[in-house]
Phi, psi and omega in degrees: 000133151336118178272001192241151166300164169266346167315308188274349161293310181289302167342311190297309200272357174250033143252043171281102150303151165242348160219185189036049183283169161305317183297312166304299177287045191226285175309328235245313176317285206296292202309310185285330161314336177248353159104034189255168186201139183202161183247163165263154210356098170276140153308355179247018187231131178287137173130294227082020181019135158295313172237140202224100183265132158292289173305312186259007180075012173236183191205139201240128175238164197224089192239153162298105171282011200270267208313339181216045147054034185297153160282026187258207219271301219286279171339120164216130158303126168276182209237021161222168200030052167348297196280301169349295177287320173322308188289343174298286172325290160346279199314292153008274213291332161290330137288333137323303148333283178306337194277300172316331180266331173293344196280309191311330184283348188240057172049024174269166191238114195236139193242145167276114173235147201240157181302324205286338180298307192279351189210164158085195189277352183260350194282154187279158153262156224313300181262022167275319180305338188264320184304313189313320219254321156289001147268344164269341149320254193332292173287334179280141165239355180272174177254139184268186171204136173243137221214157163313176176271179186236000000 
């Protein structure tokens, strides 16, 4: 049972962002402090990257793990209209997938940062995650994930 009315669930959940989250501007803050320049969620790329270096060929997604079914602390199935969320969630990690690999085909470098890195009882700090993520900038030619701690 639902510990909230559902007026005030659906409230909740419809202030729910799909971009300019804290966690997203966190990174975008830290990464241009170091001098980095990137433009946001471009439309001519799948997924739409949170972040996008042109110059280095690479794109930064910024994920929710409740929204895209990370395996960490944060990420729990709630426990009503099961089968609603499985197929939602699903859908999510599967188009995730499909964005991430299509970015790789078209000669981009894709870096992943989970919520579980920027929050909770598992998160790094704050500039070890930006430093990580401008030496895979520079340096990486492969694609990553940087995850909470374990």
């Amino acid at each position: 049972m639902d510990k909230v009315s559902s007026e005030k669930r659906s409230a909740m959940m419809a202030g729910i962002k799909g971009k300019n989250t804290r966690g997203e501007i966190a990174i975008r803050k830290g990464l241009h402090k170091l001098g980095f320049r990137y433009q946001l969620h471009r439309k001519d790329l799948p997924g739409k990257p949170d972040l996008v270096f042109p110059k280095h060929h690479a794109v930064i997604f910024v994920n929710g793990c409740f929204w895209h079914a990370h395996g960490c602390h944060i990420f729990k199935w709630p426990s009503t209209r099961i089968e609603f969320w499985k197929e939602k969630i699903g859908a999510n990690k599967i188009r995730d997938e499909r964005n991430v690999q299509a970015c790789i085909a078209s000669g981009w470098k894709v870096l992943v940062i989970w919520e579980c890195a920027l929050k909770g009882k598992t998160r790094r700090n704050l500039n070890e995650v930006i430093h990580t993520a401008a030496n895979w900038i520079m340096y990486d030619s492969q694609s990553a994930e940087i995850e909470g701690k374990v």
